[in-house]
ZAFIZA-845180 format. One record per residue (C-alpha): residue in one letter; x, z, y. Coordinates in steps of 0.02 Angstrom, whole numbers, plus 50000, padded with zeros to 5 digits. Example, Ala and Ser with C-alpha at 12.3 -4.5 7.8 and 13.67 -1.06 7.14 Angstrom:
// residues 2
A506155039049775;S506845035749947;
// end
This chain:
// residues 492
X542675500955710;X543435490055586;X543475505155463;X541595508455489;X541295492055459;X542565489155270;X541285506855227;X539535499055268;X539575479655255;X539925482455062;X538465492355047;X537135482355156;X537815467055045;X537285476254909;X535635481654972;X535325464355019;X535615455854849;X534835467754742;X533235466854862;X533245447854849;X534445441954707;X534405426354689;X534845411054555;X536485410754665;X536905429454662;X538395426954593;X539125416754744;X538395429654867;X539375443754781;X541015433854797;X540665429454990;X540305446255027;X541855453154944;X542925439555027;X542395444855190;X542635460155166;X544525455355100;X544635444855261;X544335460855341;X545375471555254;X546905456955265;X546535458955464;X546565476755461;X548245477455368;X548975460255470;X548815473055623;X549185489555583;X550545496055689;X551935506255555;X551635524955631;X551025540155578;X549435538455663;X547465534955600;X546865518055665;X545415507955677;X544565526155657;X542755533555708;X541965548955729;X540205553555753;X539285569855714;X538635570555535;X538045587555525;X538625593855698;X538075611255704;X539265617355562;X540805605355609;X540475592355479;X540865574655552;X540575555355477;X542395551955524;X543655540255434;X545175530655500;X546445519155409;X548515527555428;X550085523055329;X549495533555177;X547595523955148;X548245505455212;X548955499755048;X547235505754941;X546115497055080;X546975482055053;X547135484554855;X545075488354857;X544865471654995;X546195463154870;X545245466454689;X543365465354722;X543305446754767;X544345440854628;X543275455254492;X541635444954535;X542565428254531;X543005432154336;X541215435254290;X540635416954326;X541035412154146;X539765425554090;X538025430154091;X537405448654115;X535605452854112;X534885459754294;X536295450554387;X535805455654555;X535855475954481;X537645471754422;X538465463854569;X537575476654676;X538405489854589;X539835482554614;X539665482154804;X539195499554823;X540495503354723;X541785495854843;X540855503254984;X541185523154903;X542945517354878;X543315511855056;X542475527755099;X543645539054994;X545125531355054;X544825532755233;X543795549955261;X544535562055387;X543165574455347;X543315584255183;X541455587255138;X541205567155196;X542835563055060;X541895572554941;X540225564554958;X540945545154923;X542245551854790;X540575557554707;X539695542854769;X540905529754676;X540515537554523;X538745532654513;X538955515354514;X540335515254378;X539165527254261;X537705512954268;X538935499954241;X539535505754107;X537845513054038;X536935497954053;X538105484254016;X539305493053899;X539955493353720;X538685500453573;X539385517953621;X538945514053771;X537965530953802;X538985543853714;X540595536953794;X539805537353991;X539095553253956;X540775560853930;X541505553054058;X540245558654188;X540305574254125;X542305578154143;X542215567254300;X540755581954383;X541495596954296;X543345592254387;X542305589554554;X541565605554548;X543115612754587;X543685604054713;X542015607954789;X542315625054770;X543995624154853;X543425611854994;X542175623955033;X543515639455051;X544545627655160;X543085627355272;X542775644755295;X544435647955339;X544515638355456;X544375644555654;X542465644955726;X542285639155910;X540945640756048;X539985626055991;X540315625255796;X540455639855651;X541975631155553;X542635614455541;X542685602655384;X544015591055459;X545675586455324;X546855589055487;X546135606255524;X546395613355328;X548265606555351;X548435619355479;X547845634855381;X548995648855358;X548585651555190;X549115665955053;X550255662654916;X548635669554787;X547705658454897;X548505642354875;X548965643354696;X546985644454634;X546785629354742;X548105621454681;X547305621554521;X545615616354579;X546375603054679;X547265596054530;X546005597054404;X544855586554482;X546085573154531;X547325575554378;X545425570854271;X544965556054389;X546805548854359;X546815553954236;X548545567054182;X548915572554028;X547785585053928;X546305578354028;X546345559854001;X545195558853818;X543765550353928;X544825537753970;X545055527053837;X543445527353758;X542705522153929;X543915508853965;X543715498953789;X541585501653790;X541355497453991;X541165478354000;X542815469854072;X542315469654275;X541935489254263;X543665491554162;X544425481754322;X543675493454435;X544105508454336;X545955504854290;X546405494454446;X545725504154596;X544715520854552;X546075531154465;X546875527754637;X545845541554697;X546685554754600;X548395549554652;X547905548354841;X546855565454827;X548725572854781;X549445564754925;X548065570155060;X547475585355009;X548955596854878;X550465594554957;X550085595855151;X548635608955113;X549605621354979;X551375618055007;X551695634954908;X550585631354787;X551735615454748;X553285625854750;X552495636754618;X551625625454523;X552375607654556;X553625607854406;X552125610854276;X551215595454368;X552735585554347;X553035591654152;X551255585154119;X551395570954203;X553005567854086;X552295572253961;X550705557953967;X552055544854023;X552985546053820;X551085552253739;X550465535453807;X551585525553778;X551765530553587;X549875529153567;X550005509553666;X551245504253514;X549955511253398;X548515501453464;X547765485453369;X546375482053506;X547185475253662;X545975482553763;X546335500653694;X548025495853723;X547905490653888;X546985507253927;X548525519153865;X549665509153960;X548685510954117;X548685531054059;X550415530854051;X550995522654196;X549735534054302;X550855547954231;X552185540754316;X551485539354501;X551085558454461;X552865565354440;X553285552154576;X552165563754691;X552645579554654;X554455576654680;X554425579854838;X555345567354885;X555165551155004;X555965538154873;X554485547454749;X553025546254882;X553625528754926;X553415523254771;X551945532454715;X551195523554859;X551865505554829;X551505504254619;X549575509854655;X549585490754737;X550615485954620;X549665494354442;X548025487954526;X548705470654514;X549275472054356;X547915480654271;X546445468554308;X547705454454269;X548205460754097;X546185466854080;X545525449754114;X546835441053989;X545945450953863;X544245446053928;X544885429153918;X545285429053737;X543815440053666;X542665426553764;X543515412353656;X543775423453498;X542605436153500;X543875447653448;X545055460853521;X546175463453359;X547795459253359;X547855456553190;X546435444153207;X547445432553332;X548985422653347;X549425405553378;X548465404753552;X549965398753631;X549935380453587;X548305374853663;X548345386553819;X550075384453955;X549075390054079;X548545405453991;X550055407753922;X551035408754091;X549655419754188;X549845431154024;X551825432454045;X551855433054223;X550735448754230;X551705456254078;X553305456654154;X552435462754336;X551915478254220;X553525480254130;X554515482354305;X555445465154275;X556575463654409;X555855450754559;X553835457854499;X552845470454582;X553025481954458;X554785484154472;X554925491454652;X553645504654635;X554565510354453;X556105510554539;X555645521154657;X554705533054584;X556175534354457;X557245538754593;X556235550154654;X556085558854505;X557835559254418;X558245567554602;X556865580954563;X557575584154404;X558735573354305;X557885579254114;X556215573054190;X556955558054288;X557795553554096;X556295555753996;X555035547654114;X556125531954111;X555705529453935;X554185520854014;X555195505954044;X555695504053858;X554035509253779;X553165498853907;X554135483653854;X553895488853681;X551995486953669;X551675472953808;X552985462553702;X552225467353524;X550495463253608;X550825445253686;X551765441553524;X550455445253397;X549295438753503;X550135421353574;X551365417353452;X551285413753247;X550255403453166;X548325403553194;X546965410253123;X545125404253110;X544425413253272;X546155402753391;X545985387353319;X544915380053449;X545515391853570;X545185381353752;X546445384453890;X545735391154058;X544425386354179;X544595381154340;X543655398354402;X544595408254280;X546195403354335;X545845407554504;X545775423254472;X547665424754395;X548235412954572;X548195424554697;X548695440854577;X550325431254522;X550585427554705;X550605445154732;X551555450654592;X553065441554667;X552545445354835;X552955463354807;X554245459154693;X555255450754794;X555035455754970;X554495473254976;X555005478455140;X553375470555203;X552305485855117;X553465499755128;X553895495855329;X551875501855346;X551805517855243;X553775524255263;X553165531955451;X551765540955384;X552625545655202;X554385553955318;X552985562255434;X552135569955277;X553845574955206;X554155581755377;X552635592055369;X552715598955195;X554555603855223;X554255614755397;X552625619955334;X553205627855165;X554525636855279;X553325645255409;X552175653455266;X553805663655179;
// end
């Protein structure tokens, strides 16, 4: 029940403070998202490291045609319900030093935003994974819409529009799945994930749903060509949306690969995997050459985000357990890194007004708290050695180079681009002399640097002892391996 209650308390929070608001709704957002953190901490504190779903529950949704409400937390979801738990509470916490018009409409977006999230990470049912992978998209769009940039409208439009035209065909395929599946005495077909793992599929079959498969989650991720929404979107969403965005919904992609691609179309992965992982490859060095381009840090920020979800990609469609370890392991650690590095630039545009490199410099000397929070997260998401983002690089790397030692080579070049711009941007913007908008510049707030705390704890949580994380997914991750492996072999 502790799944069914991560799904629902987010979302009768949210009822509850958009209904009533409040001068303090500020303070009721961040309780609600710490208990549901406590939760989520709880859940993870005791999973037990199998291949099993926990904490799970299953009810008829729409009985008579085998569609259940059914969700349940295993080794492949745990690390995003803790990321999603992790995030939220510390997303509101950076908005007290700002003012937003209909407060209790924003944090209540927010909410039921978490809510679809926790709901897309734990489904068991296929039409009910659907239904919140749509759902989480609605809060983002008004977010974004009504609280955005000037190009606000344009931007969200497009982004709506890729994110519906990619879910379309994973509709399409979901509802194949379905139909294949064996009808019993009581129900026509069934809808469950664990059932369309078992379909006997043909070759024909698998490819085209392959595709449909990866379309919609290579857009959400988004992979190279379909990522143009992405950075338009990321720069004109105000900063808590870009959080969400960047540090836990692109997740979704990434985790649709894992759950539904490779244990559903095995062959389809033989035959198609490579050109996944060329892509992939391909937005890892496209993003990273467009980052060192970038004058707005929050552009900037977006492209790197691009390019490291290129990585986690080819990390997946290796095929291999180092790969899927890792893949696993850096969506903690990106999240982490993300909304740090996004709120440093929300930091100094709310003391600056200003985004532009070229515009800043000098902040350094008036801010050592700022300045350490800043470098901490930079080196967590240039895979320094001891930081989070190290591990999950590493291993996806690995995983990788063993897939194909070209690829492995030229997806490495992450590490050096990556250090490239990050370096270039905390230089231009930290160090030199100062100009008229950093003069002034004030160091942090108490509230603000609350938020950086617990993120630089985790960045050398992960960093440094690992083993704690990848002791709960490697079970599930050699079981999936496991699967794929024996199941590609039975359909030759």
């Amino acid at each position: 029940m502790i799944t069914l209650f991560l799904i629902l308390y987010p979302a009768v929070a949210a009822t509850l403070i958009l209904l009533f608001g409040g001068e303090r709704v500020k303070q009721a957002a961040l309780v609600a998202a710490l208990v549901e953190l406590v939760v989520a901490g709880y859940a993870f504190y005791t999973f037990q490291p199998n291949a099993t779903s926990q904490f799970g529950f299953d009810y008829p949704w729409i009985g008579t045609i085998g569609i259940r409400f059914s969700a349940g937390i295993d080794g492949i979801s745990v690390l995003l319900v803790v990321l999603t738990g992790l995030l939220v509470p510390f997303i509101v916490l950076s908005t007290f030093n700002r003012s937003y018009e209909r407060p209790n409409t924003f944090y209540a977006l927010m909410l039921y935003m978490q809510a679809a999230l926790i709901g897309v990470f734990t489904a068991r049912d296929g039409f009910l994974f659907y239904l919140f992978f749509e759902a989480a998209l609605i809060p983002i769009y008004f977010l974004a819409a009504m609280w955005g940039g000037e190009n606000r409208i344009p931007v969200t439009f497009k982004f709506f529009v890729y994110t519906i035209f990619g879910s379309l065909f994973m509709l399409v395929a979901l509802v194949y799945l379905y139909y294949q599946t064996p009808a019993t005495a009581t129900v026509t077909h069934s809808a469950a994930i664990a059932d369309f793992y078992n379909l006997k599929l043909t070759p024909e079959a698998q490819n085209w749903i392959f595709w449909a498969f990866f379309i919609a989650f290579a857009i959400k991720m988004p992979v190279f060509p379909f990522h143009t929404w992405q950075p338009d979107t990321y720069v004109e969403s105000p900063t808590p949306a870009t959080m969400l965005l960047a540090g836990i919904m692109l997740k979704m992609g990434v985790y649709g690969l894992i759950r539904f691609i490779l244990p559903t179309v095995p062959l389809g992965v033989e035959t198609w995997g490579k050109t996944a992982v060329i892509l992939s490859v391909i937005g890892i060095i496209y993003g990273s050459i467009i980052a060192i381009r970038q004058r707005d840090m929050k552009r900037l920020i977006a492209y790197s985000s691009f390019s490291h979800v290129g990585l986690m990609a080819a990390g997946v469609f290796s095929l291999t357990e180092t790969g899927m370890q890792g893949a696993l392991i850096q969506m903690l650690a990106h999240g982490i890194n993300v909304v740090g590095m996004f709120f440093v630039a929300d930091v100094i545009f709310s003391r600056t007004n200003t985004r532009q490199l070229d515009q800043l410099g000098g902040i350094t000397r008036t801010t050592p708290k700022l300045t350490v929070y800043f470098m901490i997260m930079l080196l967590g998401s240039v895979a320094l050695p001891l930081t989070n983002g190290f591990i999950g690089e590493f291993l996806l790397l690995h995983g990788v180079f063993t897939y194909n030692h070209y690829l492995g080579f030229a997806a490495g070049l992450t590490i050096i681009f990556g250090a490239v711009y990050m370096l270039r941007m905390f230089q231009k913007s930290m160090f030199g002399p100062t100009s008229s908008r950093t003069e002034t510049f004030a160091d942090l707030t108490s509230s603000e640097s609350w938020v950086f705390i617990p993120l630089v704890v985790m960045v050398f949580w992960i960093g440094i002892y690992p083993h704690s994380f990848l002791k709960v997914t490697e079970p599930a991750v050699a079981n999936l391996m496991k699967y794929i492996g024996t199941t590609a072999v039975s359909m030759k």
